[in-house]
PDB file of N, CA, C and O in Angstrom:
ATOM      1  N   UNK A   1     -24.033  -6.295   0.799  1.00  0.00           N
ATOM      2  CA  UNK A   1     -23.534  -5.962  -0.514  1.00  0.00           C
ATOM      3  C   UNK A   1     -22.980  -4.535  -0.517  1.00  0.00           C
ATOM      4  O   UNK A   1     -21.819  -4.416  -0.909  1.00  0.00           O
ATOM      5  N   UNK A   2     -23.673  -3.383  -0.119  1.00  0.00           N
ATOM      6  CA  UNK A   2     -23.215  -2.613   0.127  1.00  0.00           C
ATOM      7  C   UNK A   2     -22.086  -2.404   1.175  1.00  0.00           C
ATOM      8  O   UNK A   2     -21.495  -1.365   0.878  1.00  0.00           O
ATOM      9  N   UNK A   3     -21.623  -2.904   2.138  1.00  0.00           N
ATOM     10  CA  UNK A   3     -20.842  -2.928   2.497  1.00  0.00           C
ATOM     11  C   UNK A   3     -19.379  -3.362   1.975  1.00  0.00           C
ATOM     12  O   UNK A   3     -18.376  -2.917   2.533  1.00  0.00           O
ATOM     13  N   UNK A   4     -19.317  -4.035   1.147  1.00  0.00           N
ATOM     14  CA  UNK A   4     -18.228  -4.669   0.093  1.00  0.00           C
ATOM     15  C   UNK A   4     -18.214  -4.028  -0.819  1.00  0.00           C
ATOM     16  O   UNK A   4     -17.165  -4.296  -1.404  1.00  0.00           O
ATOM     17  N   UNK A   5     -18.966  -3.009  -1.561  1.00  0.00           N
ATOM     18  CA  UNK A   5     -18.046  -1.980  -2.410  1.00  0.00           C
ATOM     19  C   UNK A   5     -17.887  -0.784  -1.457  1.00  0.00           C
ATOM     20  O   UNK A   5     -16.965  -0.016  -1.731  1.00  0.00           O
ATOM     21  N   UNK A   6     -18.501  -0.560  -0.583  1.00  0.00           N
ATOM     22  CA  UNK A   6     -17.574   0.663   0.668  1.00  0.00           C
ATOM     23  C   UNK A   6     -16.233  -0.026   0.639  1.00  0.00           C
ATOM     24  O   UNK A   6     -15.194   0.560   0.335  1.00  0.00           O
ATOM     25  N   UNK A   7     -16.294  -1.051   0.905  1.00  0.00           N
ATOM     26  CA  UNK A   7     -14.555  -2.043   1.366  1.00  0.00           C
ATOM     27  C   UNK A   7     -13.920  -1.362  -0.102  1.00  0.00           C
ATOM     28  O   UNK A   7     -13.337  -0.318  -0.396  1.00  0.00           O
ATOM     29  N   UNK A   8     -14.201  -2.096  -0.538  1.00  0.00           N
ATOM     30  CA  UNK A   8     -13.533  -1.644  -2.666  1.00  0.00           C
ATOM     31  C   UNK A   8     -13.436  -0.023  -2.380  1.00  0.00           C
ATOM     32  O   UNK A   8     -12.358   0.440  -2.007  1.00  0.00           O
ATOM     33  N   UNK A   9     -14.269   0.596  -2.512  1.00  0.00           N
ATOM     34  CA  UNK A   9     -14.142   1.846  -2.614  1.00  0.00           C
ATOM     35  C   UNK A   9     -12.883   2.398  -1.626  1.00  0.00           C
ATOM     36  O   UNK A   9     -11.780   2.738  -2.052  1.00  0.00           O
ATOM     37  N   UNK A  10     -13.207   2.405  -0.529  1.00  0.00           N
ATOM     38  CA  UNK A  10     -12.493   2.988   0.857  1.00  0.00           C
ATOM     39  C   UNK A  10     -10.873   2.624   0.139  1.00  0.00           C
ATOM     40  O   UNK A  10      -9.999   3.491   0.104  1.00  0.00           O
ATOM     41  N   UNK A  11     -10.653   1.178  -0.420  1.00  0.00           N
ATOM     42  CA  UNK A  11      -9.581   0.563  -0.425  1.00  0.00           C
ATOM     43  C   UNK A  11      -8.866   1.475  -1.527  1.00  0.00           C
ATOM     44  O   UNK A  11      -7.851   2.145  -1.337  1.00  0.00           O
ATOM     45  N   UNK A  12      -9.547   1.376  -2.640  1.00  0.00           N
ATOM     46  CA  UNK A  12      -9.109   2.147  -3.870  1.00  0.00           C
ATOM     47  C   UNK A  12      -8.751   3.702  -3.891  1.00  0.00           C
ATOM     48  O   UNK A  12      -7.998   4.358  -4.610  1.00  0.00           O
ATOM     49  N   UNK A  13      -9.702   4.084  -2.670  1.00  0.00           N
ATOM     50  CA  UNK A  13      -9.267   5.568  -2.469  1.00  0.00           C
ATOM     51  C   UNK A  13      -7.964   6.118  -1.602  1.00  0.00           C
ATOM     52  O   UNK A  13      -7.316   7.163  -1.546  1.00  0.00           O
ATOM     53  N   UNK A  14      -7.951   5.080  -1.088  1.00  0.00           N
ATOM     54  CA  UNK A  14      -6.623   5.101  -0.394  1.00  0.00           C
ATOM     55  C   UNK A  14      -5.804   4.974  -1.138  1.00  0.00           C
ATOM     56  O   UNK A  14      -5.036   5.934  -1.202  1.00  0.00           O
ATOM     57  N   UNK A  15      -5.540   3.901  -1.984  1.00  0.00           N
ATOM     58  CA  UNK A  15      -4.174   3.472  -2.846  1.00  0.00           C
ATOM     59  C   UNK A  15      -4.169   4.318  -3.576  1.00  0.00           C
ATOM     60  O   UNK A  15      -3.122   4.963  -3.522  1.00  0.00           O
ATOM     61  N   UNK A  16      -4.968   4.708  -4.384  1.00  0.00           N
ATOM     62  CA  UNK A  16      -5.433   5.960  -5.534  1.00  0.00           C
ATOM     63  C   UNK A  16      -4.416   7.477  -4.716  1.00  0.00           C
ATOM     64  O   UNK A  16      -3.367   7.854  -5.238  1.00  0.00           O
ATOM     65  N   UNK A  17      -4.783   7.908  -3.886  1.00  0.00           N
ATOM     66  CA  UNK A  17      -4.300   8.807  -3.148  1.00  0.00           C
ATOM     67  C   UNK A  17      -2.923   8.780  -2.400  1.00  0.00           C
ATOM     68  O   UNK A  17      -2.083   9.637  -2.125  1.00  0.00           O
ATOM     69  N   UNK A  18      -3.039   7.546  -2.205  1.00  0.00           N
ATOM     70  CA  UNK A  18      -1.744   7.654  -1.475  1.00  0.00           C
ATOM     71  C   UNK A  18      -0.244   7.826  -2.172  1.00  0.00           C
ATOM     72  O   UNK A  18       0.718   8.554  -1.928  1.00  0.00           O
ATOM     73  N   UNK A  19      -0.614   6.454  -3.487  1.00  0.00           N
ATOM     74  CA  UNK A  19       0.149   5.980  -4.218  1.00  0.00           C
ATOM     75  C   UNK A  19       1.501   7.476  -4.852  1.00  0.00           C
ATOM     76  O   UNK A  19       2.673   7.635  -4.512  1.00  0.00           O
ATOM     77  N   UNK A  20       0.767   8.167  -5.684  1.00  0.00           N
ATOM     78  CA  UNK A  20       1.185   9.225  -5.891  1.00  0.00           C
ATOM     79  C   UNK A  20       2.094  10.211  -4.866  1.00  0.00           C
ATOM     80  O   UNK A  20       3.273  10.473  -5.101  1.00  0.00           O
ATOM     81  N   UNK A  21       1.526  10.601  -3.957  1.00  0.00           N
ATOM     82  CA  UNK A  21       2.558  11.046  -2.645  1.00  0.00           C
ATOM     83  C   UNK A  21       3.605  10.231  -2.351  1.00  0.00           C
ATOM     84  O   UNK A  21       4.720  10.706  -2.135  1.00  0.00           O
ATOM     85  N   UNK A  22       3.397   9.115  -2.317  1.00  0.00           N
ATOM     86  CA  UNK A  22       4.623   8.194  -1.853  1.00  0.00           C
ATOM     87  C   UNK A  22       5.949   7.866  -2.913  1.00  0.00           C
ATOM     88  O   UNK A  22       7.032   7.442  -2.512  1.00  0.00           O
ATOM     89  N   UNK A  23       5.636   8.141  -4.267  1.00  0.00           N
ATOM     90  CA  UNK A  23       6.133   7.881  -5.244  1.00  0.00           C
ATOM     91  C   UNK A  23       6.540   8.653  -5.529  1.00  0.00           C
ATOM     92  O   UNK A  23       7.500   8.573  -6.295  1.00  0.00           O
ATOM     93  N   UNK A  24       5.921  10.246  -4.961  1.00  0.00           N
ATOM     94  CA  UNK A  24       6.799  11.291  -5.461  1.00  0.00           C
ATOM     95  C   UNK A  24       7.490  11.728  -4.598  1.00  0.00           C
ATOM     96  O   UNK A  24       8.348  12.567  -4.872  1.00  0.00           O
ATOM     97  N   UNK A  25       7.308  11.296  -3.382  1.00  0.00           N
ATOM     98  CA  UNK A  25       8.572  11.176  -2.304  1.00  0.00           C
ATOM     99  C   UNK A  25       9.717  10.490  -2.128  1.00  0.00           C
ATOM    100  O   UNK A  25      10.381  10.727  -1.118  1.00  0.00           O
ATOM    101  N   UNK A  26       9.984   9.900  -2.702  1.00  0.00           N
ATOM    102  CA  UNK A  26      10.572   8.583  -3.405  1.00  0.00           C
ATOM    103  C   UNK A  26      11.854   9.404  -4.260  1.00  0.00           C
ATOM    104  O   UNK A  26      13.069   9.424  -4.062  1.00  0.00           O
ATOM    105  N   UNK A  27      11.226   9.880  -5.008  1.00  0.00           N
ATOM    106  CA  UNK A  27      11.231  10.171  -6.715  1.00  0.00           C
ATOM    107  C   UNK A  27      12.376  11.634  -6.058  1.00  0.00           C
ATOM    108  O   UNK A  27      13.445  11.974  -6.564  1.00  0.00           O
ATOM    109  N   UNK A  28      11.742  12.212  -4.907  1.00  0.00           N
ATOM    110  CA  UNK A  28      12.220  13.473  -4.906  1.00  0.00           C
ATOM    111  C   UNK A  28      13.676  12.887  -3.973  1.00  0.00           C
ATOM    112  O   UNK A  28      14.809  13.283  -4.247  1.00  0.00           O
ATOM    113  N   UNK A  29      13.369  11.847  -2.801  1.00  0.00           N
ATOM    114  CA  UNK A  29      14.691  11.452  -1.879  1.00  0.00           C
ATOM    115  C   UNK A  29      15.755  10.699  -2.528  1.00  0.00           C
ATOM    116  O   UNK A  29      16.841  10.561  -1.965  1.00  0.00           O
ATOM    117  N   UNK A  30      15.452  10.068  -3.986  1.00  0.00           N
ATOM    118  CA  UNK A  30      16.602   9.468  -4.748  1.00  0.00           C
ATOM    119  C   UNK A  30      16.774  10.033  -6.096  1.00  0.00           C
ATOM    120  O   UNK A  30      17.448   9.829  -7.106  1.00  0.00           O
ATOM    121  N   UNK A  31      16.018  10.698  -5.735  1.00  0.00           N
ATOM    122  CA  UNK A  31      16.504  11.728  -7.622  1.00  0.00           C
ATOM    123  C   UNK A  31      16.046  10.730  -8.891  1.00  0.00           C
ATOM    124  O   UNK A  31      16.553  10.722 -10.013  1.00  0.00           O
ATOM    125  N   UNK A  32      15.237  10.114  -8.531  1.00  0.00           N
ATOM    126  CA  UNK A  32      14.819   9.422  -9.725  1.00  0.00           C
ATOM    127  C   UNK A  32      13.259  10.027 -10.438  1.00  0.00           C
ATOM    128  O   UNK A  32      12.225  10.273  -9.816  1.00  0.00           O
ATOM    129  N   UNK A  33      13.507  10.162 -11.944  1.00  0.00           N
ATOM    130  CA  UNK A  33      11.931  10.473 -11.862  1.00  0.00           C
ATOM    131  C   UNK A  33      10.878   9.613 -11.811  1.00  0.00           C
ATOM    132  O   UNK A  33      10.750   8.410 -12.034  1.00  0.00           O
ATOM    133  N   UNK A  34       9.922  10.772 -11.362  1.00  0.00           N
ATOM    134  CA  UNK A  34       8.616  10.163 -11.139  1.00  0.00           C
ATOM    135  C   UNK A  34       8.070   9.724 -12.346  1.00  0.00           C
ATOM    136  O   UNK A  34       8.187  10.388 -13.376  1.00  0.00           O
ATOM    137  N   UNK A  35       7.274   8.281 -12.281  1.00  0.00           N
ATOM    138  CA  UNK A  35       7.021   7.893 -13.404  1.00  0.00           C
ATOM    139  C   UNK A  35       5.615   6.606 -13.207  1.00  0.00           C
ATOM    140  O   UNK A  35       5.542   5.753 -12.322  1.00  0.00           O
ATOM    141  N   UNK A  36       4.783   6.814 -14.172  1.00  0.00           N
ATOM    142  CA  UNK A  36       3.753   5.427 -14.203  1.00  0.00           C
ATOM    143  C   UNK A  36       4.214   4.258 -13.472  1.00  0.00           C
ATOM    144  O   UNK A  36       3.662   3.678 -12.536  1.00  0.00           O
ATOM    145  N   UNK A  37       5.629   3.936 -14.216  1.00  0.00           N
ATOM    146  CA  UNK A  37       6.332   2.710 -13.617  1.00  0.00           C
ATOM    147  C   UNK A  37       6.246   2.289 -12.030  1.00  0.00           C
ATOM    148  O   UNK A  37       5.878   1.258 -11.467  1.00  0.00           O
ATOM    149  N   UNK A  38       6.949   4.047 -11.377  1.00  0.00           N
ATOM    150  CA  UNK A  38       7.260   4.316 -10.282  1.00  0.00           C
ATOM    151  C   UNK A  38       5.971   3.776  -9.334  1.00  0.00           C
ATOM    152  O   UNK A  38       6.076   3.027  -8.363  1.00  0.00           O
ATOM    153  N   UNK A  39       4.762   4.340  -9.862  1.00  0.00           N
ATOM    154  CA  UNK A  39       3.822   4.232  -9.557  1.00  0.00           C
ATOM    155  C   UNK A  39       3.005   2.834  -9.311  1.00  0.00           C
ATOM    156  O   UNK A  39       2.262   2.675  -8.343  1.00  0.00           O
ATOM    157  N   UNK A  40       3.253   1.799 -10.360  1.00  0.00           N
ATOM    158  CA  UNK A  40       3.054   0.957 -10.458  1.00  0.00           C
ATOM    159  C   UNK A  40       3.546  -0.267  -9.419  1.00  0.00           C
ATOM    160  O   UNK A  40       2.964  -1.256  -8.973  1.00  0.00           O
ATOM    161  N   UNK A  41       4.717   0.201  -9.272  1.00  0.00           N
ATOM    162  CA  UNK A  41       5.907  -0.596  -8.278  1.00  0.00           C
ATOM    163  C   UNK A  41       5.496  -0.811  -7.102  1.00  0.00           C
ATOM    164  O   UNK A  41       5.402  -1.908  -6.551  1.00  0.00           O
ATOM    165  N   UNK A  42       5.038   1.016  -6.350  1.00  0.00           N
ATOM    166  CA  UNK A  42       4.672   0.996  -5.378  1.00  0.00           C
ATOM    167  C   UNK A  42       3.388   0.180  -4.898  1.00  0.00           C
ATOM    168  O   UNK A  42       3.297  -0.121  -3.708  1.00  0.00           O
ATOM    169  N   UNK A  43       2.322  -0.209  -5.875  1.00  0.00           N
ATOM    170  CA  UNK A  43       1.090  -0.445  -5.772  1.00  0.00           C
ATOM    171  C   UNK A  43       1.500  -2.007  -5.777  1.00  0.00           C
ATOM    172  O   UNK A  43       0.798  -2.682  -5.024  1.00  0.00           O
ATOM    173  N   UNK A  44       2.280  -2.558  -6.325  1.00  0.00           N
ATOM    174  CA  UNK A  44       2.899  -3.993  -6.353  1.00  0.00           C
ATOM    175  C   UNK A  44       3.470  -4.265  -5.136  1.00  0.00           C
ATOM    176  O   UNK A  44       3.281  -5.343  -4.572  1.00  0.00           O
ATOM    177  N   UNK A  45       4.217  -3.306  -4.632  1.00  0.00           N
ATOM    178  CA  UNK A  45       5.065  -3.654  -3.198  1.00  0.00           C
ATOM    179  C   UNK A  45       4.120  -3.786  -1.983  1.00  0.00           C
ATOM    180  O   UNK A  45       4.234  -4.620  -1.084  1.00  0.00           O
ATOM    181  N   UNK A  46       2.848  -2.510  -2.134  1.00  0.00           N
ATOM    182  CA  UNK A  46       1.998  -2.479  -0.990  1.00  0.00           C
ATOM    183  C   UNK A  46       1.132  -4.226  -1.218  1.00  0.00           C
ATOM    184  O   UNK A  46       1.076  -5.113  -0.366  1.00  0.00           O
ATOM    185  N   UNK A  47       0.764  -4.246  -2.120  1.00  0.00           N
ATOM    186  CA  UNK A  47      -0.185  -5.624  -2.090  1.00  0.00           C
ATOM    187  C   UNK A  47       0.637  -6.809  -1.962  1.00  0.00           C
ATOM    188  O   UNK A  47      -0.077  -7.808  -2.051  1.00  0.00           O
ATOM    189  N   UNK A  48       1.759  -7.065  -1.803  1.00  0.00           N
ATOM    190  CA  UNK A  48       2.599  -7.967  -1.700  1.00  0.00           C
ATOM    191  C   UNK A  48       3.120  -7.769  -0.294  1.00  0.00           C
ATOM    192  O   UNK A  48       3.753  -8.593   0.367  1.00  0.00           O
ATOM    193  N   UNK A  49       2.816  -6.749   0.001  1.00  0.00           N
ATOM    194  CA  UNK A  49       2.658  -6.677   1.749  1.00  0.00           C
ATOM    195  C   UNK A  49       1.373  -6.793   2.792  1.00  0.00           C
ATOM    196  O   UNK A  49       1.407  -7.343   3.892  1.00  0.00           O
ATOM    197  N   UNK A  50       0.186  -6.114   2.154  1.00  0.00           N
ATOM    198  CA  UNK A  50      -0.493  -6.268   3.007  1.00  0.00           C
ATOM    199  C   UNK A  50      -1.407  -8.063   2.493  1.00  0.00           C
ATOM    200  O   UNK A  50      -2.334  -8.435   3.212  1.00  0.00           O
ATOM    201  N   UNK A  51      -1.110  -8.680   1.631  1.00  0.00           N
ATOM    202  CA  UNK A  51      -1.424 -10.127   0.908  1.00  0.00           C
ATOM    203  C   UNK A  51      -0.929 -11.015   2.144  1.00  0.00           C
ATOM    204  O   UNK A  51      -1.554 -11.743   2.914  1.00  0.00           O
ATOM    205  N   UNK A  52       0.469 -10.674   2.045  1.00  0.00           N
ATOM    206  CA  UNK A  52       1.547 -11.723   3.404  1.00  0.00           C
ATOM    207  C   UNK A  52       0.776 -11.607   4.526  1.00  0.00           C
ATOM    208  O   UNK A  52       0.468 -12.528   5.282  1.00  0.00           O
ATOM    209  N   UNK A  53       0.423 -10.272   4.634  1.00  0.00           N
ATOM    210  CA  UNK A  53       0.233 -10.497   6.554  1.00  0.00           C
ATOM    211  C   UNK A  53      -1.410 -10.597   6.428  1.00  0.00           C
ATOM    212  O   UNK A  53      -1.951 -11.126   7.400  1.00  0.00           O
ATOM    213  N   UNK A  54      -2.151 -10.223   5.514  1.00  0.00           N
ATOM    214  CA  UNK A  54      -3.706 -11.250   6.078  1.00  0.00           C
ATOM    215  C   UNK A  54      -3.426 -12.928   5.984  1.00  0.00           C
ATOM    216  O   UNK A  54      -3.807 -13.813   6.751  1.00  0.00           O
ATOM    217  N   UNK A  55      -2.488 -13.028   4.557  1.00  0.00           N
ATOM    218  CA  UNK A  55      -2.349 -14.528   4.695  1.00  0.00           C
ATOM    219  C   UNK A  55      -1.841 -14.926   6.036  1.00  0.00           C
ATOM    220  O   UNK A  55      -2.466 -15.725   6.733  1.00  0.00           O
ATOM    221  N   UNK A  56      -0.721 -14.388   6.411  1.00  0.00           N
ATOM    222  CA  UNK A  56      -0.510 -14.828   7.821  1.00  0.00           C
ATOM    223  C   UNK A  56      -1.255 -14.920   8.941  1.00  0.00           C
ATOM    224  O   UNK A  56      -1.193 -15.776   9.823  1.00  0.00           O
ATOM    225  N   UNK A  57      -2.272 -13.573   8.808  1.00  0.00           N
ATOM    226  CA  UNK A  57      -3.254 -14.127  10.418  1.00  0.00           C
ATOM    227  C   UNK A  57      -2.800 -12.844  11.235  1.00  0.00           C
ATOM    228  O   UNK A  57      -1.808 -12.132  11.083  1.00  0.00           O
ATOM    229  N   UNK A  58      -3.818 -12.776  12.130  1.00  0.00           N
ATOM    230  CA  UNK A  58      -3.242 -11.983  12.999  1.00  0.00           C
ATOM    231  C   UNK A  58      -2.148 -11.958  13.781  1.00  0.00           C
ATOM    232  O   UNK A  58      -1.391 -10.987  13.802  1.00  0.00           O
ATOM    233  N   UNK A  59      -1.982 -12.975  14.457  1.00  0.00           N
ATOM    234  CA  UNK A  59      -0.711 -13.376  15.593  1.00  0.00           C
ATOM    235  C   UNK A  59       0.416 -13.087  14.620  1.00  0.00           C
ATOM    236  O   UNK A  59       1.380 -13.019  15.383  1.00  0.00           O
ATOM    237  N   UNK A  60       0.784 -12.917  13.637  1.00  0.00           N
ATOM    238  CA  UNK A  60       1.678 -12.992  12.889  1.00  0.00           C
ATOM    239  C   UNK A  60       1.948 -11.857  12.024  1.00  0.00           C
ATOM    240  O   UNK A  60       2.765 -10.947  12.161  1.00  0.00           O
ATOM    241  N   UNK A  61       1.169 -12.069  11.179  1.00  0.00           N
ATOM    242  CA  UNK A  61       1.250 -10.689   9.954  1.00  0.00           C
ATOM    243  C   UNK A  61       1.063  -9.412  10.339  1.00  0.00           C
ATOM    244  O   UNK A  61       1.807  -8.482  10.030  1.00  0.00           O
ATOM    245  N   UNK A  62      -0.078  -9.323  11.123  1.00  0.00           N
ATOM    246  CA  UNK A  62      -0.375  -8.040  11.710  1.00  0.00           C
ATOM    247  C   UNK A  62       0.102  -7.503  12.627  1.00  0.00           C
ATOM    248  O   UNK A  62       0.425  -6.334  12.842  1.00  0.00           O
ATOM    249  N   UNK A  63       0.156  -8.647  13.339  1.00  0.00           N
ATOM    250  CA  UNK A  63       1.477  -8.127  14.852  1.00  0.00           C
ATOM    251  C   UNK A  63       2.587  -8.223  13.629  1.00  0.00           C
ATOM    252  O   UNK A  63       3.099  -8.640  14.668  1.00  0.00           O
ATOM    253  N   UNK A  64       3.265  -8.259  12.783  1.00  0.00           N
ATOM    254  CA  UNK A  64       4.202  -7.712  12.545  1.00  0.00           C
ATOM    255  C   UNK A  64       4.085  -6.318  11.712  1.00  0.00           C
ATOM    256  O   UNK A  64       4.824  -5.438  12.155  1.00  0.00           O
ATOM    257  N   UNK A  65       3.547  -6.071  10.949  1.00  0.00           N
ATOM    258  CA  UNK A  65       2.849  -4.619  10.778  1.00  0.00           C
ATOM    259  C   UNK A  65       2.994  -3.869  11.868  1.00  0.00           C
ATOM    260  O   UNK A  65       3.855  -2.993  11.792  1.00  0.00           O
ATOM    261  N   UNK A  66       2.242  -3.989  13.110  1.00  0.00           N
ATOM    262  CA  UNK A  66       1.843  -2.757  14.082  1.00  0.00           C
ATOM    263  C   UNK A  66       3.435  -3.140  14.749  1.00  0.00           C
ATOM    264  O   UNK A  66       3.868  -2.035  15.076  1.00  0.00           O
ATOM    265  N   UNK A  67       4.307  -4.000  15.035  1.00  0.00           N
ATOM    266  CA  UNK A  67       5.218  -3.682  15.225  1.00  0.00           C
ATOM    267  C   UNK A  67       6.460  -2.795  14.857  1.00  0.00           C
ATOM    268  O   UNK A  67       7.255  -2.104  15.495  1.00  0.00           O
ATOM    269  N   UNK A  68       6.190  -3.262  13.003  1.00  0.00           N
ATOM    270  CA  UNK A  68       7.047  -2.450  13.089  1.00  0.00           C
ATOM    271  C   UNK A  68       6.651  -0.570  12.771  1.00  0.00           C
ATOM    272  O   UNK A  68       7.413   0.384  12.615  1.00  0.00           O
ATOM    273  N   UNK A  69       4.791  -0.681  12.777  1.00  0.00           N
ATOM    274  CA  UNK A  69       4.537   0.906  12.818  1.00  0.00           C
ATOM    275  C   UNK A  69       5.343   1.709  13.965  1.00  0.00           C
ATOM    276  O   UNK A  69       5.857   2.825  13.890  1.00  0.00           O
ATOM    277  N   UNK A  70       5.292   0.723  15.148  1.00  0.00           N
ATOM    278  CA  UNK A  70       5.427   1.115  16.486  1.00  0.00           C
ATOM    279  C   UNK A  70       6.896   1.792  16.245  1.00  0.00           C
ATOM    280  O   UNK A  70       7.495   2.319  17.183  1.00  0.00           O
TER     281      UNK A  70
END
């Protein structure tokens, strides 16, 4: 049990943190302002990415992730 809100937690602190930097990097490389919206988008795009590739599986989703980190 405790291990599954570390998962929640760890997860939330990341998106929580990240979200913002990325949005205002964004915000600053297209001149758009930064905004809730902005914010929101990003948090929609990441879970609609990392959703695909657990649904996919490793051989697939994830090897495509670390590919294209690579």
């Amino acid at each position: 049990m405790l291990f599954v809100f570390g998962l929640i937690g760890g997860t939330g602190a990341s998106l929580g943190l990240g979200t913002p930097m990325l949005a205002e990097a964004v915000s600053k490389l297209f001149s758009i302002p930064h905004t809730f919206g902005v914010d929101i988008a990003f948090v929609c795009i990441w879970m609609v990415i990392f959703t695909t590739s657990a649904a996919l599986g490793l051989r697939k989703g994830i090897k495509r992730l670390s590919d294209i980190n690579l």
